[in-house]
C-alpha positions in Angstrom: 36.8 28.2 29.9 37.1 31.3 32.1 40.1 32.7 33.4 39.7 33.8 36.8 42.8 35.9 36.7 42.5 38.2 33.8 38.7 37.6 33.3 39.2 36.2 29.9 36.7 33.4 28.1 38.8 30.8 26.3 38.2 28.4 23.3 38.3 24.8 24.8 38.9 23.8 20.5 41.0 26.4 19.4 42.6 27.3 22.5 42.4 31.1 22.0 41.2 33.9 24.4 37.8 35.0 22.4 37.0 37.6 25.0 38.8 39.7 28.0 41.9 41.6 28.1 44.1 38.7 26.5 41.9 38.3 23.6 43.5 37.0 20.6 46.2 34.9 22.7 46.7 31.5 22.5 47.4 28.7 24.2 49.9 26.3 23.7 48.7 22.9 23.1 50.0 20.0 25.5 49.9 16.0 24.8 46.7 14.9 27.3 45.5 11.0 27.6 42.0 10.4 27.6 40.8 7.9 29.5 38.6 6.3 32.5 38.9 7.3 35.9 39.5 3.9 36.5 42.0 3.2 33.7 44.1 6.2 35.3 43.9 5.0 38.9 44.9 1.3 37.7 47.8 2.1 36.3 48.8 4.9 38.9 47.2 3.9 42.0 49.7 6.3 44.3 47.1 9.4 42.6 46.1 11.3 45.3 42.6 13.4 44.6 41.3 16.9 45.6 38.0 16.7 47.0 36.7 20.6 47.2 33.6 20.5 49.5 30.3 19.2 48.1 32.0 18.2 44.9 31.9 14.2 45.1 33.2 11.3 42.3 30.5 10.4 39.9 28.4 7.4 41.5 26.8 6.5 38.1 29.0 4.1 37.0 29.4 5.5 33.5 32.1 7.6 33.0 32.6 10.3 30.9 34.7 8.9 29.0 33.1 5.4 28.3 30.3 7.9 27.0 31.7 8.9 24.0 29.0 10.2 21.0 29.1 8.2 18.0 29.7 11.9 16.8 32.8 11.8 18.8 36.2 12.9 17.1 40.6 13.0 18.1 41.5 15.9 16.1 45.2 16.5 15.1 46.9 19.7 13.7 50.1 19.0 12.3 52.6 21.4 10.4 49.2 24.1 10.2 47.4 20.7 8.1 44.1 19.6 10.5 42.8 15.8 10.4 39.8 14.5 12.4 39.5 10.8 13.4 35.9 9.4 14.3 37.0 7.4 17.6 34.6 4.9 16.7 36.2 4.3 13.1 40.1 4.2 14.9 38.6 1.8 17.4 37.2 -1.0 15.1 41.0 -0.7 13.2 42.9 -0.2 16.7 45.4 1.5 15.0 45.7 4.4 12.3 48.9 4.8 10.2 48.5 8.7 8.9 50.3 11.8 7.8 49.9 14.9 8.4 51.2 18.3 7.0 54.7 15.9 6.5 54.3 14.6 10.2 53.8 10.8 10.3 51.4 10.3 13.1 49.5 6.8 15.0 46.0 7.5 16.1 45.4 5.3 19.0 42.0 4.3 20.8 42.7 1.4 23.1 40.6 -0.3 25.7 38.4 1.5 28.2 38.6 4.7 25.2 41.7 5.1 26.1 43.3 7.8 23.1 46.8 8.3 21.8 48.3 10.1 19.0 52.5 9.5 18.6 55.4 10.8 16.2 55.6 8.0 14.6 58.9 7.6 14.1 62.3 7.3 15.8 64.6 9.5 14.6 64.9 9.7 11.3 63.1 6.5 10.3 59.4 6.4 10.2 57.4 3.2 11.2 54.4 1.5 10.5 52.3 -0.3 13.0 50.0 -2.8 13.0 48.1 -5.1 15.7 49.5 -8.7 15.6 47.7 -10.9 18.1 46.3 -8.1 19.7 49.7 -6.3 20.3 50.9 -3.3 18.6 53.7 -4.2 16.7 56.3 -1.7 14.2 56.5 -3.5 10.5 60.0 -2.4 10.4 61.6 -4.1 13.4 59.1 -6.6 14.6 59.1 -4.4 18.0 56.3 -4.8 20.4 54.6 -1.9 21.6 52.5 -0.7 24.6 51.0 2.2 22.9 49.1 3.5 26.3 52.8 4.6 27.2 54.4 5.0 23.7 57.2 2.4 24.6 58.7 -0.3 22.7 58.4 -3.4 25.1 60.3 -6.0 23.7 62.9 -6.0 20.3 64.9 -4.3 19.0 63.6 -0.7 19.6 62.6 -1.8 23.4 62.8 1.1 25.2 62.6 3.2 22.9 59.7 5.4 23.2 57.3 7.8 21.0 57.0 11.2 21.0 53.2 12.2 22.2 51.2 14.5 20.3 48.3 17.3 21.3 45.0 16.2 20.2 41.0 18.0 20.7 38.5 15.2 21.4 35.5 16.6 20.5 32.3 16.5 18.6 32.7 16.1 15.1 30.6 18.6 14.1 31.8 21.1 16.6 35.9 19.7 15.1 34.9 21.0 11.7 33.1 24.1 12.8 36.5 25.6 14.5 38.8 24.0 11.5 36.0 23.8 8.3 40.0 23.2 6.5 40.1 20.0 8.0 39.9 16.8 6.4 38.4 13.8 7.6 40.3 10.6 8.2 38.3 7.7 5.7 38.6 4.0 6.6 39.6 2.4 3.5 37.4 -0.6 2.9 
């Protein structure tokens, strides 16, 4: 990433000025979604778009985002621990239970590749998800979820909602090149 104001290269993983005057800085990290153009537009259909001359939507079809490498990986940093996800590994379990560096976390990949991480907890006490039917549901209360919004939806916690976390997608390889520390989420068979 360049900034155009100082003249500074950024790291897109690591979020840190490499070069420029504000080399060394960094940025802070911000909960994102990722997902499909036309996931996004779906559920917020009052999005209004920039169009900046000849720039012009993609007319492949694919998105970028339905594209993801089989090398493709959510990582997390958590109380200064590092955890990568494979997206396809999350996907085939729809839901990941985790912890890291004492955070409890919920690694998310949805339909159309859409990806979430949550807090998993509300307050004080931690929960445990699972998909029942197809619908994400806490162990602890029986509470449905919609996790593309982090909201209980019916329960006793509905309503209540999760606190999103900052993730990198990115290629695995490239994940572990910027944080070699990390370890590597392993579906248990």
């Amino acid at each position: 990433m360049y900034d155009l104001e100082t003249g500074s290269f950024w790291s897109q993983i690591s979020g840190a000025a490499v070069q420029g005057v504000l080399k060394g800085k960094k940025l802070a990290m911000l909960p994102a979604s990722i997902q499909t153009w036309r996931t996004w537009y779906a559920d917020r259909p009052e999005t209004l778009v920039l169009e900046l001359g000849a720039v012009t939507p993609r007319k492949s079809g694919l998105e970028p985002a339905m594209r993801l490498a089989e090398d493709a990986m959510i990582g997390v940093t958590a109380g200064g621990h590092y955890r990568g996800y494979h997206v396809e590994s999350v996907r085939s379990l729809g839901i990941v239970n985790d912890e890291i560096g004492g955070m409890p976390v919920l690694v998310y990949v949805g339909p159309e590749s859409r990806s979430r991480v949550y807090h998993r907890a509300i307050g004080t006490h931690t929960l445990t998800f699972e998909m029942t039917n197809g619908i994400p549901t806490d162990l602890e209360t029986g509470s449905k979820w919609d996790l593309n919004a982090g909201i209980a939806t019916d329960g006793t916690l509905d309503g209540k909602k999760l606190e999103q976390q900052s993730f990198v997608l990115s290629y695995g390889w490239t994940w572990q090149m910027f944080h070699p520390e990390s370890s590597i989420y392993a579906v248990e068979e």
